[in-house]
C-alpha atoms as one frame of an Amber mdcrd trajectory, in Angstrom:
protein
 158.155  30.214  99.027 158.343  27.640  95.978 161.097  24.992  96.799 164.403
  25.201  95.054 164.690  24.267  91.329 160.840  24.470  90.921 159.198  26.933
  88.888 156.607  29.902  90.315 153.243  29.259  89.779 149.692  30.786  90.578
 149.360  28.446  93.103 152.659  29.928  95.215 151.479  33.429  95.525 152.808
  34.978  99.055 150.364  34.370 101.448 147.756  37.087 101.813 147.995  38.002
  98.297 144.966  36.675  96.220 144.465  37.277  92.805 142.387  40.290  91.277
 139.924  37.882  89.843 139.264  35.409  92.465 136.396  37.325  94.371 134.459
  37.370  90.865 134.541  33.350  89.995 131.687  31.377  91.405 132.893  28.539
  93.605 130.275  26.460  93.512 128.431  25.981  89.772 125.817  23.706  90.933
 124.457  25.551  93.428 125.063  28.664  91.760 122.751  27.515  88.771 120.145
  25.838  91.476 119.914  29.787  92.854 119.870  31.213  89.289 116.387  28.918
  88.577 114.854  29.899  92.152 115.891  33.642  91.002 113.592  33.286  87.586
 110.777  31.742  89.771 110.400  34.514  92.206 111.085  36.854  88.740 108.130
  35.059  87.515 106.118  35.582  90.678 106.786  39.572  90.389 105.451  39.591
  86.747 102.423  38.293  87.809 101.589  40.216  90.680 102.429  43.063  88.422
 100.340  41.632  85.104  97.336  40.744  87.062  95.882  43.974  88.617  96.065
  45.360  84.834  94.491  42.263  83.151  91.732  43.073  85.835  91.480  46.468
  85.078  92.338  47.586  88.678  95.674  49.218  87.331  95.787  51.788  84.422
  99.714  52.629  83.458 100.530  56.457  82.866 103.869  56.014  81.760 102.999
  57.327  78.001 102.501  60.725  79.488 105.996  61.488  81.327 107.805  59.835
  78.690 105.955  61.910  76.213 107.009  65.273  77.695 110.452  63.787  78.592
 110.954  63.200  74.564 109.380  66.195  73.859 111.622  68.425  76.152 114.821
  66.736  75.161 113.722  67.479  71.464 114.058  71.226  72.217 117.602  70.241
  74.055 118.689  68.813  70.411 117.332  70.767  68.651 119.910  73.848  69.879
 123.000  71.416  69.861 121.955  69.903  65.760 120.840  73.005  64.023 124.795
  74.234  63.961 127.079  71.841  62.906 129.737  73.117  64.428 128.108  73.353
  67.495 127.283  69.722  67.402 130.934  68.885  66.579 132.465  70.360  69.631
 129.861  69.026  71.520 131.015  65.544  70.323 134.590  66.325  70.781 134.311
  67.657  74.408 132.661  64.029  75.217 135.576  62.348  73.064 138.491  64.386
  75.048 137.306  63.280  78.759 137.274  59.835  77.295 140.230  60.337  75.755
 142.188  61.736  78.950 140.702  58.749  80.812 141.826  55.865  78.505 145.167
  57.742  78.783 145.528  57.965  82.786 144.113  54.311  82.563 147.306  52.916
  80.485 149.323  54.997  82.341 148.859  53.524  85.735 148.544  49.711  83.801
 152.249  50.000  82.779 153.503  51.807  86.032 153.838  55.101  84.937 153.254
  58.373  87.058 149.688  59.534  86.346 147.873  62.514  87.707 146.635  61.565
  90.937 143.170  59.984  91.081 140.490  62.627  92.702 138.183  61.292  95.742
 135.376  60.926  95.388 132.755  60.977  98.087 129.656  59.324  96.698 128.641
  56.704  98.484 127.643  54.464  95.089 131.031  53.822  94.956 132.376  53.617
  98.385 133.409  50.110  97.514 137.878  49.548  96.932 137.235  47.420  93.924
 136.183  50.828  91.956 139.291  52.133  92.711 141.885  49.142  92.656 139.962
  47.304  90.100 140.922  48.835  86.546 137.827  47.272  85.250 135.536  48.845
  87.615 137.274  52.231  87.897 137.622  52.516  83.953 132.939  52.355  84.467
 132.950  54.716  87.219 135.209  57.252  85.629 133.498  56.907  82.564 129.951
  57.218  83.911 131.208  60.377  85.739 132.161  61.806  82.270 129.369  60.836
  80.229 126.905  61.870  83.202 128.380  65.163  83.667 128.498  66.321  80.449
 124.966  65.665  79.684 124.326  67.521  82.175 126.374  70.027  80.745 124.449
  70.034  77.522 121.581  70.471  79.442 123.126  73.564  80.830 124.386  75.492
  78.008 121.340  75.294  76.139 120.638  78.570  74.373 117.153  79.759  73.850
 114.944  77.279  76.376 112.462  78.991  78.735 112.967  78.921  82.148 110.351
  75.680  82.667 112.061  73.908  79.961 115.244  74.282  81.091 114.547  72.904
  84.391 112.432  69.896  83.423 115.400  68.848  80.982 117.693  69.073  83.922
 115.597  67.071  86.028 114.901  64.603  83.535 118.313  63.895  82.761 119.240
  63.466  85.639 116.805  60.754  86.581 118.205  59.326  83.623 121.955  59.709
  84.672 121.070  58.205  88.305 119.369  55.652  86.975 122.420  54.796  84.797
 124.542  54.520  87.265 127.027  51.351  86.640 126.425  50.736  90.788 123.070
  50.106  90.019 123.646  46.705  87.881 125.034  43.682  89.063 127.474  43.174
  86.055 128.831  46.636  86.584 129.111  47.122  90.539 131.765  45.077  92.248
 130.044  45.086  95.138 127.154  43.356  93.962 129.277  41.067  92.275 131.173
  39.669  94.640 128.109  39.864  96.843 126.785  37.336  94.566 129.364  35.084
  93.794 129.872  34.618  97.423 126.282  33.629  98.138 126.172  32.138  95.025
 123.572  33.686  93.944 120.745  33.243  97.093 120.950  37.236  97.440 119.088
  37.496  94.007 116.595  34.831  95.026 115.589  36.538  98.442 115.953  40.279
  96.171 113.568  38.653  93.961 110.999  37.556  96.544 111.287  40.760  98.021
 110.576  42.480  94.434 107.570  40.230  94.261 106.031  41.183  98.088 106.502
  44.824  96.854 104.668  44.735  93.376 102.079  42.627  95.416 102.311  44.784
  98.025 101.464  48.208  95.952  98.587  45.892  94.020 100.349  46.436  91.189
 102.834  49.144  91.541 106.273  48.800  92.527 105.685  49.689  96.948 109.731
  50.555  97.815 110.527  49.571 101.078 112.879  52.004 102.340 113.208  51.336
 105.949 112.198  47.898 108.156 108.095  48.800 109.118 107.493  46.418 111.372
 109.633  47.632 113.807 107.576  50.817 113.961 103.816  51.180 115.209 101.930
  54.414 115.222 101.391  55.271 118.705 103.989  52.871 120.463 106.864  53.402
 119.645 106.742  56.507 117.489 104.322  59.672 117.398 104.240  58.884 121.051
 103.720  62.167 123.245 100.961  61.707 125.700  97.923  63.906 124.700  94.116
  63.499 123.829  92.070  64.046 120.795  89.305  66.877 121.871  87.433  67.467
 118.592  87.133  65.830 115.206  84.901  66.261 112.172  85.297  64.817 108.372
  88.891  65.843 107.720  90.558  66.409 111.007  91.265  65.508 114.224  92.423
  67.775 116.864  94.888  66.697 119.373  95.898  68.972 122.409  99.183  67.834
 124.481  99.561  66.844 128.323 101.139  69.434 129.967 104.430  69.013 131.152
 104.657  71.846 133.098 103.297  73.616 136.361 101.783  76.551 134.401 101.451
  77.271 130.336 101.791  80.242 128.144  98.692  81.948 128.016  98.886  81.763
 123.829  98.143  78.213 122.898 100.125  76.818 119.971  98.338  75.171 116.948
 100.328  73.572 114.556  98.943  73.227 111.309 100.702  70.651 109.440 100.955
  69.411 105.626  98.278  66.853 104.667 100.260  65.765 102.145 102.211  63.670
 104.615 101.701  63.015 108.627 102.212  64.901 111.615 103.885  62.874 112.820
 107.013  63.907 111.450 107.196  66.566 114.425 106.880  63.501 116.947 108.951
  61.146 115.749 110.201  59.947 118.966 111.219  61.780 122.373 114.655  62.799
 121.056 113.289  64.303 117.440 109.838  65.157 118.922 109.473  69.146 118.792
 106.193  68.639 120.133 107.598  67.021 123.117 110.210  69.760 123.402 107.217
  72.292 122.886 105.225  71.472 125.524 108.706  71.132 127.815 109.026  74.642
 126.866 105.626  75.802 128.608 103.412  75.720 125.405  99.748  74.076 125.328
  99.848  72.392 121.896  97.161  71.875 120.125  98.050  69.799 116.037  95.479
  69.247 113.565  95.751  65.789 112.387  94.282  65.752 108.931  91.976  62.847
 107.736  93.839  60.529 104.916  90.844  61.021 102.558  89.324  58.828 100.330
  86.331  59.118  97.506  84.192  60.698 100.242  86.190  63.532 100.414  86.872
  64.729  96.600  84.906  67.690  96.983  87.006  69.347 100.044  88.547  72.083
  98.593  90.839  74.756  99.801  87.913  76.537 101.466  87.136  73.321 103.698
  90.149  73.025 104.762  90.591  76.728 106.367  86.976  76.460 107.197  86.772
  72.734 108.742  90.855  72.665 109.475  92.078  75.806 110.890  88.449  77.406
 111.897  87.743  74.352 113.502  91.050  73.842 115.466  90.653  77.858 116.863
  86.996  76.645 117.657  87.955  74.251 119.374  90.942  76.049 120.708  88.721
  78.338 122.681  86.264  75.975 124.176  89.373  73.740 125.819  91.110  76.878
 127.008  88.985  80.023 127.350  91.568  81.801 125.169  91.241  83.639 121.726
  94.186  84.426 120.753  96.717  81.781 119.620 100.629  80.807 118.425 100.171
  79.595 115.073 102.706  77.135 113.284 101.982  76.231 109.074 104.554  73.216
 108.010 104.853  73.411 104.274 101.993  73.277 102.521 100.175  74.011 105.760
 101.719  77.120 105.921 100.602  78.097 102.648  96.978  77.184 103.784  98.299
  79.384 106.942  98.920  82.289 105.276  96.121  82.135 102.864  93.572  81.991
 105.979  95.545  84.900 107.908  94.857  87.124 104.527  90.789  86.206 104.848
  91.037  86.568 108.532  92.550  90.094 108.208  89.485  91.272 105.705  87.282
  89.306 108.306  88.893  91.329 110.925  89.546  87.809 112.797  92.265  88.756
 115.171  92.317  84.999 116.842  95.825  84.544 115.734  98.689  86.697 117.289
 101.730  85.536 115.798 102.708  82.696 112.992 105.251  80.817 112.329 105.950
  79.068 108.951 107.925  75.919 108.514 109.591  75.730 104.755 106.712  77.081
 103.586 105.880  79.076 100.185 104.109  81.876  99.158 105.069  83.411  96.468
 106.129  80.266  93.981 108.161  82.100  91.324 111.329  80.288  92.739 109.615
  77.234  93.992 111.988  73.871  93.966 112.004  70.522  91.484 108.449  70.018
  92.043 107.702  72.962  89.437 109.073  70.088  87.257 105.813  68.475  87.325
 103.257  71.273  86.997 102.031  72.607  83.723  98.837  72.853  82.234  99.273
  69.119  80.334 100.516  67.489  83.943  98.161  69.601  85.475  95.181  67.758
  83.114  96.740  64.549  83.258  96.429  64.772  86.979  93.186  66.185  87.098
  91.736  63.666  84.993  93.149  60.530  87.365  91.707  61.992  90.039  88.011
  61.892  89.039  88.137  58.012  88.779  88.554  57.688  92.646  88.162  61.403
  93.847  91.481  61.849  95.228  95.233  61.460  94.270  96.746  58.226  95.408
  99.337  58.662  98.012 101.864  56.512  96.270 101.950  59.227  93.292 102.745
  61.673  95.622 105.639  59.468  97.128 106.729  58.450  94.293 107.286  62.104
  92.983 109.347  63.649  96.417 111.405  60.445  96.189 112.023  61.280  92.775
 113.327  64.508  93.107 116.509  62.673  95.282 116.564  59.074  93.325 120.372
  58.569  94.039 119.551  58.948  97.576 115.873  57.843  98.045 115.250  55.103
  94.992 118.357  53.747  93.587 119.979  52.688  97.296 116.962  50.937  98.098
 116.668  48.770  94.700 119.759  47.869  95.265 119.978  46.992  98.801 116.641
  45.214  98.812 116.489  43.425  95.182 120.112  42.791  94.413 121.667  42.356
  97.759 118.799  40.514  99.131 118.710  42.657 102.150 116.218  43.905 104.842
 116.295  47.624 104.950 117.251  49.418 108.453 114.634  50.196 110.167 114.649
  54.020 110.149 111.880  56.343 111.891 112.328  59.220 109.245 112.041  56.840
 106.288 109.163  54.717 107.802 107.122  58.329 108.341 108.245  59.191 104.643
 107.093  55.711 103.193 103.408  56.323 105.175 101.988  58.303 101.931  98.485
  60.330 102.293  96.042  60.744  99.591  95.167  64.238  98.449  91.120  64.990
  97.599  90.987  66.004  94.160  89.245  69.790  94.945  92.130  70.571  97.096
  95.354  68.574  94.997  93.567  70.922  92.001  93.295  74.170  93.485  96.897
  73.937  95.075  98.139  72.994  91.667  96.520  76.042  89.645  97.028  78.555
  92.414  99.895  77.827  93.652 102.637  76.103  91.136 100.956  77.197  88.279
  99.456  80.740  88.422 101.259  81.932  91.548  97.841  83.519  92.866  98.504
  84.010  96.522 101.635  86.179  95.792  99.748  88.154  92.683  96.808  88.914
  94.985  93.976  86.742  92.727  93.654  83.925  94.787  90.024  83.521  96.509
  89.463  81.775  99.637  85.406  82.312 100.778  84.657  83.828  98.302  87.229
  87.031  99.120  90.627  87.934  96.995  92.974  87.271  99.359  96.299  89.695
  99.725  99.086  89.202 102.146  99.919  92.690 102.114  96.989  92.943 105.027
  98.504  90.522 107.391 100.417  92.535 109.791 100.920  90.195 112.412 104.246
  89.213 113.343 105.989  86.678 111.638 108.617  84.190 112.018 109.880  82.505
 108.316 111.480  79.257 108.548 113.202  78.366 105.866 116.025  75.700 105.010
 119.546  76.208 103.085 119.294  72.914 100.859 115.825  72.927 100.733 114.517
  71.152  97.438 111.176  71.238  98.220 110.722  74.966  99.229 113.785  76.434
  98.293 115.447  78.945 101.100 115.492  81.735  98.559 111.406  80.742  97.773
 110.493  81.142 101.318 112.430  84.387 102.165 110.985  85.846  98.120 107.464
  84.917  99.964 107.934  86.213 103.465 108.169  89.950 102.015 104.937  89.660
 100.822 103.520  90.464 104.271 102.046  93.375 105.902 103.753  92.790 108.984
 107.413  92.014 110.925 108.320  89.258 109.436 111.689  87.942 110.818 113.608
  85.444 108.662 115.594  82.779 109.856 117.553  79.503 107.677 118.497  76.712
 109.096 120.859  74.531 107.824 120.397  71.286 106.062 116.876  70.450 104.319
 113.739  70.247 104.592 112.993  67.557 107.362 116.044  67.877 108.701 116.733
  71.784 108.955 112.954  71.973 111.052 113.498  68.784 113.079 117.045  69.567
 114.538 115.981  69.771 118.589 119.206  71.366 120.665 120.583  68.459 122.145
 121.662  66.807 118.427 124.428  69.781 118.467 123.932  69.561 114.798 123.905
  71.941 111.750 123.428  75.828 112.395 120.981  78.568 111.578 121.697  82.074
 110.097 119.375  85.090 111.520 119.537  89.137 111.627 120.478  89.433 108.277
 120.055  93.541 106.499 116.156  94.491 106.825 115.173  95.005 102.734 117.662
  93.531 101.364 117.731  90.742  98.361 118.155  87.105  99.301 121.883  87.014
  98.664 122.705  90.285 100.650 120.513  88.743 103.046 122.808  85.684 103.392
 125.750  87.349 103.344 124.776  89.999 105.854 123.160  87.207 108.413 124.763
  86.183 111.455 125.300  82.553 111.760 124.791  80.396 115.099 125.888  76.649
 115.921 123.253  74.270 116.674 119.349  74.441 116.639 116.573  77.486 115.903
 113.895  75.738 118.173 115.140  78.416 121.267 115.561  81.347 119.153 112.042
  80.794 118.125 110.525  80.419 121.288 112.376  83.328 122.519 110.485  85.182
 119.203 107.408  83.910 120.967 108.067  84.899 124.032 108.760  88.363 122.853
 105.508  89.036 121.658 103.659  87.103 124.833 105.196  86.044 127.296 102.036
  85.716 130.159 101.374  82.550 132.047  98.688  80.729 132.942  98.256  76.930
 135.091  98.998  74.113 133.125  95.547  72.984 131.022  94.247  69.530 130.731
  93.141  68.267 127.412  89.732  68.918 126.381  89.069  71.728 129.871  86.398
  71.644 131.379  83.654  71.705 128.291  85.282  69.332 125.871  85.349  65.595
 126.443  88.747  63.799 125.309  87.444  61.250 122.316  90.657  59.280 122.284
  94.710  58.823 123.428  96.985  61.142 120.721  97.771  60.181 118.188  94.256
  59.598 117.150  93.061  57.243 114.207  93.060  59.386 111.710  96.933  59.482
 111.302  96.548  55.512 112.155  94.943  54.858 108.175  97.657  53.579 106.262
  97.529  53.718 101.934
């Protein structure tokens, strides 16, 4: 308390009371300024690394293209809102009002007056107090919440855009909004702020070095670390099952399993995974590994691990990779087990591949696979996710033509594109954690597998593209595989669909739209969460829920409505399923039998080559 007779000052605030400003004024100038010079060093190391691949010629920037189209289908966005006045009037009024009722709420609680009660919000951007008790900060967020929802809006509303339009515009807005974000600038986020004035500025040196490792690090392009790699190796400590690789040839390896069990399923499984990412993703570690849990179930498991291909490879097509990928791996099957007929399992994209070969193997009257499972996976693309945003005939060509230089698609495009589709979860956190904090990422399995990008051969990237995103062949019956039109109608093997309810990738509603296109049973199961995390949920997580037995016939919603919902994981209702068709056992199978000679320890090296 200030003595008696002497006036209050700032200096005899009660004790634990500090003033609003003081965790936003630098303490120490000298070194402050001494941090700010190291800063625009390392800045200056980061522009090189990303100048001199280009002045080589190593580097050719494609950023004219997307922005193109982006300008382009914002034009048509305009274009509805400015060719009515009055249209555009309310427009601007609507944006005036929410700032309006903010600047209002804003004075009110300044001067003390009751004020509607500030909503919650739950994104994490802003999990910080100071956007809340700072009236500087919460005046940005509240206005970057109105701004970014009504262009959204405008987005939205827009009368007379196709279908494609319309969803690109969405997208592309909001990249823009999420990269707007005030909690992704260091003026604008009081986190960062503070974070800076209390280091005085050494978290934007080591952010800066970090920015220049990465540039250097993608030879060019910006390489986001998302999660700490060295503290994951391929083989050690994750993708770790015990098995043995039995077979390989140019674009796959295939692994079968040690058996954990005193006798098998008579079926072997084969797992036919997406090449446009690892395997591995289904043996993360022992807790996450459904491969591990697989083989605990009585299952001999057989995965094809696909080749990351380069320049040698540009020719393998569609056709090679039923022929040399799937053909192979029942090949193979047979001569390490005696058996024919097999489990099957297609994981995204490899399910498509899955499904296309079970329509050639039904004109082929190839009766090698029993049953099949599909993971997310899409066959009829009429309702396929955000990735649509990038397929037209322009992208398309645009893609095509960056693929002859090398022969394939580089993985980091590919990367680059799924992290796009959730950038306020899988881009923006990570700039600024690592170049504006200064800070390590975690080291996270799921985010180390999803930074370890594949390359895509340009034959196959192409056909996929046409047939799949762009013409929707497999579902219309023109697609060719072998030379035969392939139509799923002839499949009538039983079938288990997979899908996920916040799928972005292969929407829920996608997958069950595709599943009807089969001959067959086809039961239909969704999982909750996404796409990663709605397959790999193994039963002792007690996480999320699945929804099964919904109405026979029925359209997706009445299917959702009608299903019955169960706590937990799908992995034992689906191997009850597959148990239901086959449930014979047999002794538990070493890898390779008695004909095939194991080549090396699972995982193999084909899933070892790194982009």
């Amino acid at each position: 308390m200030p003595d008696k007779g002497k006036s209050a000052t700032a200096d005899d605030k009660p004790e634990g009371v500090t003033s609003l400003a003081d965790a936003y004024v630098v303490k120490d100038p000298e070194a402050f300024a001494r941090n700010v010079a190291r800063m625009l060093e390392e800045l200056g190391k980061a522009a090189a690394a990303w100048v001199e691949p280009r002045e080589k010629g190593e580097v050719a920037d494609t950023v004219s293209e997307p922005m193109t189209d982006m300008v382009k289908t914002f034009s048509k966005v305009g274009e509805y809102w400015l060719s009515d006045p009055k249209r555009a009037i309310e427009a601007q009024t609507s944006l005036l009002t929410g700032y309006f009722d903010m600047w209002s709420e804003s004075i009110k609680r300044l001067s003390g007056e009751d004020s509607s009660p500030r909503p919650k919000t739950t994104d994490k951007r802003f999990s910080d107090p100071d956007w809340e008790n700072n009236p500087f900060f919460e005046f940005l967020k509240n206005a970057y919440f109105i701004t970014s929802d009504w262009a959204n809006k405008l987005v939205a509303e827009s009368e007379g855009l196709d279908e494609h339009t319309r969803h690109k515009a969405g997208f592309y807005m909001r990249q823009i909004t999420s990269a707007l974000s005030p909690a992704n600038f260091l003026a604008t986020n009081p986190e960062l702020y503070k974070e800076m004035v209390a280091s005085n500025g050494a978290n934007l040196v080591r952010g800066m070095h970090m920015l220049a490792e990465d540039i250097a690090a993608g030879k060019g392009e910006l390489k986001l670390r998302q999660s700490d790699a060295s503290m994951f190796k391929v083989g050690e400590n994750i993708a770790v099952s015990p098995g043995k690789v039995i077979a390989q040839n140019d674009i796959c390896q295939i692994i079968q399993y040690e058996p954990q069990t005193e006798t098998v399923l008579k079926r072997p499984l084969m797992i036919v995974p997406p090449w446009i990412n690892k395997f591995y993703i289904l043996d993360l570690n022992p807790k996450k590994s459904f491969i591990k849990w697989a083989v605990e179930q009585g299952h001999s498991v057989f995965v094809i691990s696909w080749v990351n291909p380069d320049k040698r490879h540009a020719t393998k097509d569609w056709d090679a990779y039923s022929r040399e990928g799937i053909s192979f791996a029942l090949d193979t099957i047979e001569q390490a087990t005696g058996e024919r007929e097999v489990n099957a399992i297609g994981y995204c994209v490899g399910g498509t591949l899955l499904a296309a070969t079970l329509a050639l193997h039904a004109q082929q009257k190839d009766r090698r696979i029993a049953t099949a499972t599909l993971f997310t996976t899409q066959t009829d693309f009429t309702h396929a996710g955000d990735l649509k945003v990038f397929v037209d005939e322009a992208q398309i060509a645009s893609i095509e033509s960056a693929m002859e230089r090398n022969g394939y698609l580089d993985g980091s495009k590919m990367a680059t594109a799924f992290n796009m589709l959730r950038a306020s979860d899988l881009i923006w956190p990570y700039v600024v954690n690592n170049y504006l904090k200064g800070k390590d990422p975690m080291p996270f399995d799921l985010l180390y597998w999803n930074s370890d990008a594949t390359r895509m051969p340009a034959a196959n990237h192409s056909f996929y593209l046409r047939n799949c995103y762009l013409d929707n062949n497999l579902s219309k019956g023109k697609m060719k595989l072998a030379g035969k039109t392939l139509n799923l109608s002839r499949v009538k093997i039983p079938v288990y669909n997979l899908a996920a309810k916040e799928d972005h990738i292969a929407p829920a509603r996608s997958a069950y739209v595709g599943g009807r296109l089969f001959g067959g049973d086809v039961t239909y199961v969704m999982a909750g969460s996404g796409h990663i995390a709605g397959v790999i949920n193994p039963p002792d997580a007690g996480k999320y829920q699945f929804w099964s037995d919904g109405p026979r016939d029925a359209d997706f919603d009445d299917w959702v409505k009608g299903a019955k919902e169960t706590p937990g994981s799908w992995w034992p209702h689906w191997h009850q399923w597959i148990r239901s068709h086959s449930d014979d056992e047999v002794p538990a199978r070493k890898p390779g039998g008695d004909r095939l000679t194991p080549i090396e320890d699972a995982p193999g090296s084909y899933v070892r080559t790194r982009v």
